[in-house]
NUDRENFI-597978 format. One record per residue (C-alpha): residue number from 1; residue in one letter; chain; x, y, z. Coordinates in pm, 1 decimal. Each point is the difference from the previous one (the first is absolute). Example, Ala and Ser with C-alpha at 12.3 -4.5 7.8 and 13.67 -1.06 7.14 Angstrom:
n:1 | res:A | chain:A | u:1230.0 | v:-450.0 | w:780.0;
n:2 | res:S | chain:A | u:137.0 | v:344.0 | w:-66.0;
***
This chain:
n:1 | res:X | chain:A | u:6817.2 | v:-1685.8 | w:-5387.1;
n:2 | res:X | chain:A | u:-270.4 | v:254.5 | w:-28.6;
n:3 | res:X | chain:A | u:-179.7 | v:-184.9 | w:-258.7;
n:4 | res:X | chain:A | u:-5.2 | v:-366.9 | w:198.2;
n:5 | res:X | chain:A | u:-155.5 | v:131.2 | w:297.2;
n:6 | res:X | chain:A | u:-262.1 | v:178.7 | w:-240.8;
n:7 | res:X | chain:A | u:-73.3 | v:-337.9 | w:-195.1;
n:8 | res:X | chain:A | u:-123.3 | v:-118.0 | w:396.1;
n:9 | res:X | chain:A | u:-241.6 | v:346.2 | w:107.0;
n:10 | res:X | chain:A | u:-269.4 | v:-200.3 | w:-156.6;
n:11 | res:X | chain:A | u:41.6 | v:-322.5 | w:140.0;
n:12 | res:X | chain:A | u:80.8 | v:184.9 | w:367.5;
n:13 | res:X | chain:A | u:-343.6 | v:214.8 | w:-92.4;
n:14 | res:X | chain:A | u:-225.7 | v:-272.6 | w:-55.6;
n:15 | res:X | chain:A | u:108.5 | v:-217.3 | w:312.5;
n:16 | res:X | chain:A | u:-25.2 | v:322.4 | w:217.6;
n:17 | res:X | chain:A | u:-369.3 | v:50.0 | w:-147.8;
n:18 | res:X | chain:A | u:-77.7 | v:-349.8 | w:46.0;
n:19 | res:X | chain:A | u:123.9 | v:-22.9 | w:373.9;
n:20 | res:X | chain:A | u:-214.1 | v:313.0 | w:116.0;
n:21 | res:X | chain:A | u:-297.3 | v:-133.4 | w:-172.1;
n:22 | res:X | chain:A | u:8.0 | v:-298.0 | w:177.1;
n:23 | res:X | chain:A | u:48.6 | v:217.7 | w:340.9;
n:24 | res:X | chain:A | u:-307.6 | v:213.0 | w:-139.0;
n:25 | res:X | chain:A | u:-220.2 | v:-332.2 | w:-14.1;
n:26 | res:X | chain:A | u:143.8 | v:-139.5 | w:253.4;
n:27 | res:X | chain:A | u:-95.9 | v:339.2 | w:239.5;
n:28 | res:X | chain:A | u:-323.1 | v:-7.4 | w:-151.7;
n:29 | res:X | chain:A | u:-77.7 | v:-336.2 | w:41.5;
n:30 | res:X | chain:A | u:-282.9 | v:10.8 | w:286.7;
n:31 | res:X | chain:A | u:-174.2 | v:294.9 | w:-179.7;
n:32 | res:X | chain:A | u:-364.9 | v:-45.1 | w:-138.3;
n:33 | res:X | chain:A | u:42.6 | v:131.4 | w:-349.1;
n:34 | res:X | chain:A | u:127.5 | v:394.4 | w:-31.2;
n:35 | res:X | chain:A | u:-266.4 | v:76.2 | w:270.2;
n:36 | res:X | chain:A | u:103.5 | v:251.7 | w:301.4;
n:37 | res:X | chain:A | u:-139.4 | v:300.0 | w:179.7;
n:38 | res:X | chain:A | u:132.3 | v:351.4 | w:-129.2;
n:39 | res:X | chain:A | u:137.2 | v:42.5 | w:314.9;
n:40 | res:X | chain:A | u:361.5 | v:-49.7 | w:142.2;
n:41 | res:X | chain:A | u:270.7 | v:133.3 | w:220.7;
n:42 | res:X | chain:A | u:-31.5 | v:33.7 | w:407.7;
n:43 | res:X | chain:A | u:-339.2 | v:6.5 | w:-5.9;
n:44 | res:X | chain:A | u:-268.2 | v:-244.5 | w:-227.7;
n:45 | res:X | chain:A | u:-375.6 | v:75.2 | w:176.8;
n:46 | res:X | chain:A | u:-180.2 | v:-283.4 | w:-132.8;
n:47 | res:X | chain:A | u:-335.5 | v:44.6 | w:197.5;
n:48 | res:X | chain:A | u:-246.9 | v:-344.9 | w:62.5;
n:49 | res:X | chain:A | u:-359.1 | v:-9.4 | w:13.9;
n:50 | res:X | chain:A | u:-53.5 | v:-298.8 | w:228.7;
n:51 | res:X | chain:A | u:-385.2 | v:-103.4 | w:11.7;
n:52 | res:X | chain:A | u:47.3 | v:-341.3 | w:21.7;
n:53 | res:X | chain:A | u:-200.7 | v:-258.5 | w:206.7;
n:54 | res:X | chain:A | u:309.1 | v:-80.3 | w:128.1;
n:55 | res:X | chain:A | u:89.0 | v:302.1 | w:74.9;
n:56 | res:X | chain:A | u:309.4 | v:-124.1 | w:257.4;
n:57 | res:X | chain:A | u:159.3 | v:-245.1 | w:-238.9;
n:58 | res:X | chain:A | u:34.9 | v:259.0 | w:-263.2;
n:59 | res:X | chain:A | u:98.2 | v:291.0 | w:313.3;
n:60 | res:X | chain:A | u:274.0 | v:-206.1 | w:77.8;
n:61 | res:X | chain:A | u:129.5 | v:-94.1 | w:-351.4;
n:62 | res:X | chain:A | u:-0.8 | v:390.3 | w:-36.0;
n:63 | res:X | chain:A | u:195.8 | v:28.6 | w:349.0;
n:64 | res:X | chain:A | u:225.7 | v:-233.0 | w:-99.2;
n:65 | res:X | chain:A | u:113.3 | v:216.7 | w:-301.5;
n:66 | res:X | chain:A | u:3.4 | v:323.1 | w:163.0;
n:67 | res:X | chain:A | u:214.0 | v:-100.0 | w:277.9;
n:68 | res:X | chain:A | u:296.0 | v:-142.9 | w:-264.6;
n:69 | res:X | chain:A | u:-21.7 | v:224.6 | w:-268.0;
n:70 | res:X | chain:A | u:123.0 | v:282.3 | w:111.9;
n:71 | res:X | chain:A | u:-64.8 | v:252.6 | w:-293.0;
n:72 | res:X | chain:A | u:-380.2 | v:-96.8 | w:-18.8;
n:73 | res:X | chain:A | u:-262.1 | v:128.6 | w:156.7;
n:74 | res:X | chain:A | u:-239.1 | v:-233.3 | w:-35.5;
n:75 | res:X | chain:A | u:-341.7 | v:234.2 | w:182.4;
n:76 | res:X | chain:A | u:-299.2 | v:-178.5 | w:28.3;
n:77 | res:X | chain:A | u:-275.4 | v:251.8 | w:-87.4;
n:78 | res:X | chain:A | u:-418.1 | v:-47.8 | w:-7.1;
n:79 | res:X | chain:A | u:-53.5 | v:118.0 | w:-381.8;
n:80 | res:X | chain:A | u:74.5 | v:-176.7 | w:-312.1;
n:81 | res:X | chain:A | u:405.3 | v:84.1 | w:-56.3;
n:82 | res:X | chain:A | u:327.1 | v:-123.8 | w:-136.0;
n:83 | res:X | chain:A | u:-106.9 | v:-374.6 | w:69.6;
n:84 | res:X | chain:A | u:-328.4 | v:-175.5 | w:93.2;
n:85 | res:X | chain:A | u:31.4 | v:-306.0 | w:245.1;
n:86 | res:X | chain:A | u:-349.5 | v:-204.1 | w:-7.1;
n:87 | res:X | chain:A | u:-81.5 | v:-362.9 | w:54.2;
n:88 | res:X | chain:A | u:-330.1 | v:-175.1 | w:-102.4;
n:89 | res:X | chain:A | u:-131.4 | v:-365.7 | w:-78.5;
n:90 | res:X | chain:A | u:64.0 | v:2.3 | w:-378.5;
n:91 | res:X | chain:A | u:-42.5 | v:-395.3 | w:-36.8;
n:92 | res:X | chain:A | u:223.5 | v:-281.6 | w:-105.3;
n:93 | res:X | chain:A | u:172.0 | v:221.6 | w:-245.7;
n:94 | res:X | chain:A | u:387.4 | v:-165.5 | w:62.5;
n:95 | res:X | chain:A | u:131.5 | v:312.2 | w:167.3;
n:96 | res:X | chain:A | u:40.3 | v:86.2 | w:340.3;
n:97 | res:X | chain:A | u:96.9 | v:316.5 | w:-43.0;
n:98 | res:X | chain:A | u:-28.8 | v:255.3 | w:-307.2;
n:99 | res:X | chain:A | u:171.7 | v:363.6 | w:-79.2;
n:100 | res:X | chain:A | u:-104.1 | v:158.1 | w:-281.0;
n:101 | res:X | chain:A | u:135.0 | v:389.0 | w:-135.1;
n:102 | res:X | chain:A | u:-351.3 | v:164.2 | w:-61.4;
n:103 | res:X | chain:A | u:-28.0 | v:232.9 | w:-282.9;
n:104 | res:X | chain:A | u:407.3 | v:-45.0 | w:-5.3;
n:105 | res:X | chain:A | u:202.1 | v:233.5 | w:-84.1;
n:106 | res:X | chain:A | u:161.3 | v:339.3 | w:-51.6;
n:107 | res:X | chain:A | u:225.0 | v:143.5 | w:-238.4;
n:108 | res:X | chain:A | u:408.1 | v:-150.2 | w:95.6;
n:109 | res:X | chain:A | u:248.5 | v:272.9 | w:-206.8;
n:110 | res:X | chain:A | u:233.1 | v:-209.4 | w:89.4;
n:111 | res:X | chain:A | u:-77.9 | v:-312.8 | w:-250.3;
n:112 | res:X | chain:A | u:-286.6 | v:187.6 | w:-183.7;
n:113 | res:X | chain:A | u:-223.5 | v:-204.8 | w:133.1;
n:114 | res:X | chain:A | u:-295.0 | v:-102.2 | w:251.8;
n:115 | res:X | chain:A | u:144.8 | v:-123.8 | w:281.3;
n:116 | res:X | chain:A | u:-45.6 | v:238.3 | w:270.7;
n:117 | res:X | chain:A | u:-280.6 | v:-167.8 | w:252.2;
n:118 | res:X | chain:A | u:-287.9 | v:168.2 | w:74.2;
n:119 | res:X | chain:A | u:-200.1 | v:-176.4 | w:208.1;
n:120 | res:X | chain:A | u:-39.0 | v:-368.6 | w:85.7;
n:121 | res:X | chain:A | u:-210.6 | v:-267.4 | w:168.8;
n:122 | res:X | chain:A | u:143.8 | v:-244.8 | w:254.8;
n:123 | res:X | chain:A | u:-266.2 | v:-273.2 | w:14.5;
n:124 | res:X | chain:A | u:-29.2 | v:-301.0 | w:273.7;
n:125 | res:X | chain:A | u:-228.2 | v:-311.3 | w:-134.0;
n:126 | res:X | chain:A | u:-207.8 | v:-78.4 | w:326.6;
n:127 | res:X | chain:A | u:-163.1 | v:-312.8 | w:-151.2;
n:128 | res:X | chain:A | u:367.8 | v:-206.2 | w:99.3;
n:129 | res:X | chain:A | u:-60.0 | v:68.4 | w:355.5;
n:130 | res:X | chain:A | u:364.0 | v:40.8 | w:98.0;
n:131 | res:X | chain:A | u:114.3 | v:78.7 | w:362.8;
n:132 | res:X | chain:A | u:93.6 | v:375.8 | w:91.7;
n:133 | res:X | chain:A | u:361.9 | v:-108.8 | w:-77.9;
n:134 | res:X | chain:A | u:-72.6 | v:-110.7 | w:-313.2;
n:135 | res:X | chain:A | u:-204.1 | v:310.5 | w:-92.2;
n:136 | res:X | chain:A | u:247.2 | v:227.5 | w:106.9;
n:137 | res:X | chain:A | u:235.0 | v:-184.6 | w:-200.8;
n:138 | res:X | chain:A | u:-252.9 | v:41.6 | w:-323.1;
n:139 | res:X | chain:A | u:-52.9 | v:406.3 | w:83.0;
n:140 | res:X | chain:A | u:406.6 | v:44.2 | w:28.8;
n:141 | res:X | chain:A | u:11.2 | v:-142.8 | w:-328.4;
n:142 | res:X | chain:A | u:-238.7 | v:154.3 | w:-172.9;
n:143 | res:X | chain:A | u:-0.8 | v:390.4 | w:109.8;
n:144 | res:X | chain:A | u:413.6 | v:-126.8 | w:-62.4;
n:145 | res:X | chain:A | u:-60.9 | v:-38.3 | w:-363.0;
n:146 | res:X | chain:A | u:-225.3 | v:315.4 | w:-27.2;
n:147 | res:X | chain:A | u:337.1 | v:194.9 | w:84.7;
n:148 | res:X | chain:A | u:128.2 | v:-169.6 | w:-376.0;
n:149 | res:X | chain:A | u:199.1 | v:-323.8 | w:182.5;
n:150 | res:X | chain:A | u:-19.1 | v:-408.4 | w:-116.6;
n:151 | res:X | chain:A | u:41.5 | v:-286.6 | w:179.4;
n:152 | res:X | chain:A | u:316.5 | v:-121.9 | w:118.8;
n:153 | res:X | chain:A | u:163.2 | v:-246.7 | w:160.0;
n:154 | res:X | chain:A | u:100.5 | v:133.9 | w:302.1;
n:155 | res:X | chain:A | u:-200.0 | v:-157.3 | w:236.1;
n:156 | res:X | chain:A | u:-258.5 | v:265.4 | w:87.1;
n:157 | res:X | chain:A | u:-309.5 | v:86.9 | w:-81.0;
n:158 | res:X | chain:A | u:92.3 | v:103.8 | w:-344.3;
n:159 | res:X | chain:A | u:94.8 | v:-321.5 | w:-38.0;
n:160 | res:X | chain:A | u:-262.0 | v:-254.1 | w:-95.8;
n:161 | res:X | chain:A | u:115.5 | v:-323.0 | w:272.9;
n:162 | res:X | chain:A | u:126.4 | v:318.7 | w:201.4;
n:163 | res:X | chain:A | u:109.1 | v:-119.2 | w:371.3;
n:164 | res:X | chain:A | u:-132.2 | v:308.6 | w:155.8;
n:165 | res:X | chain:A | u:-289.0 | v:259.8 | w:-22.7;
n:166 | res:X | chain:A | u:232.3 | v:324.8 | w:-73.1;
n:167 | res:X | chain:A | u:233.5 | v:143.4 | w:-214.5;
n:168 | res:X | chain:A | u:365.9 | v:-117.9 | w:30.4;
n:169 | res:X | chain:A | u:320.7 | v:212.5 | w:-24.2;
n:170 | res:X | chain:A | u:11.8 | v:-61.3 | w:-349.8;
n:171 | res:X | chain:A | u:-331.7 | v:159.2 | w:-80.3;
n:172 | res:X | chain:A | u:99.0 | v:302.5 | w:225.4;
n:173 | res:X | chain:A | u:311.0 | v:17.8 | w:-221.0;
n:174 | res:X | chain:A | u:-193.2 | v:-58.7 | w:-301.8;
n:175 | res:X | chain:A | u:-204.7 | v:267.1 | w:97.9;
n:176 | res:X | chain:A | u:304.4 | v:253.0 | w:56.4;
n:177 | res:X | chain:A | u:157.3 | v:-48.4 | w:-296.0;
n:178 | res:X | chain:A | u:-337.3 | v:50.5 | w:-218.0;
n:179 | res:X | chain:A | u:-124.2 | v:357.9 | w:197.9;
n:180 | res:X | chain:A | u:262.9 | v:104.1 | w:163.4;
n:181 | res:X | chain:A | u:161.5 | v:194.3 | w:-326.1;
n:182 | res:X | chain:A | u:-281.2 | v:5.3 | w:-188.5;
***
C-alpha cells in the first residue's frame, strides 16, 4: 500500500508546485518588474518632491493615496527625496505622462539582485494640454509606478482607459500585500 501512494508523491509534488506558481504570478501580476522600496510593515515613508507647474493636480493625486493607504506616509517635502513629481512641455513625444527609476537601484538579498528603488521621476507631458482631471489622472499614475506597480485593469488611474483619477481598492490591496510584510 505503502509503495502505491509513493509511485503518486511526484505527480501530487509537481501539481502542488505548479498551482502556487500560478498564485505567485497571478499575485504578482500588476507589479512593474522585481522593483519595490526596501521598506514594509505598518509604516512605508515614501516622501514626494512636488515642484510641478501643476502643483494641485499632482497635490491631490498624492492626497488621494495618503488618505487610502493606510501604511504609507506619503510626506510631501521641499528637497529632492524618495520621488520627484515635475511636469514640463517636452513636445509631441507620445506620452502623457513618464516615471522613470533614476540611478535605480540597491542591493535586494532577497533575489540577489537590483531591485530595491532608489529614487524615481514621475513626469507629466504639458505639450497634450489635458484638463486638471486628466493631469491628476497622469501624476497618480506615474508617482504610482515609481512605488514598483503596472498598469491594470481596474479602472483607475493605473489603468490606461481608467474611469477615474485615483487609485481603486485593488491598488490599495495591491499595495498591502507588496509592503505590508516586506
Amino acid at each position: 500500500m505503502l509503495r502505491r501512494i509513493a509511485r503518486f508523491i511526484p505527480v501530487f509534488m509537481t501539481v502542488g508546485l505548479l498551482v502556487f506558481n500560478i498564485q505567485i504570478y497571478t499575485a504578482h501580476a500588476n507589479y512593474w518588474n522585481g522593483y519595490h522600496w526596501d521598506r514594509g510593515g505598518t509604516y512605508v515613508p515614501i516622501q514626494e518632491y512636488n515642484y510641478a507647474n501643476y502643483f494641485t493636480d499632482a497635490e491631490n493625486a498624492r492626497i488621494n493615496k495618503w488618505n487610502n493607504i493606510g501604511i504609507l506616509y506619503n510626506y510631501r517635502v521641499d528637497y529632492h527625496t524618495d520621488v520627484s513629481v515635475f511636469d514640463g512641455n517636452f513636445g509631441a513625444t507620445g506620452w502623457s505622462g513618464l516615471a522613470s527609476l533614476e540611478g535605480c537601484c540597491d542591493w535586494d538579498w532577497g533575489c540577489w539582485c537590483w531591485d530595491h528603488i532608489n529614487h524615481g521621476h514621475a513626469r507629466y507631458n504639458s505639450y497634450y494640454g489635458y484638463s486638471a482631471w486628466s493631469r491628476q489622472y497622469v501624476f497618480c499614475q506615474e508617482v504610482y509606478h515609481t512605488y514598483g506597480f503596472d498598469h491594470d485593469n481596474y479602472g483607475g488611474c493605473m489603468d490606461y482607459n481608467g474611469t477615474t483619477n485615483v487609485l481603486k481598492t485593488q491598488n490599495v490591496n495591491e499595495f498591502y500585500g507588496r509592503y505590508r510584510f516586506h
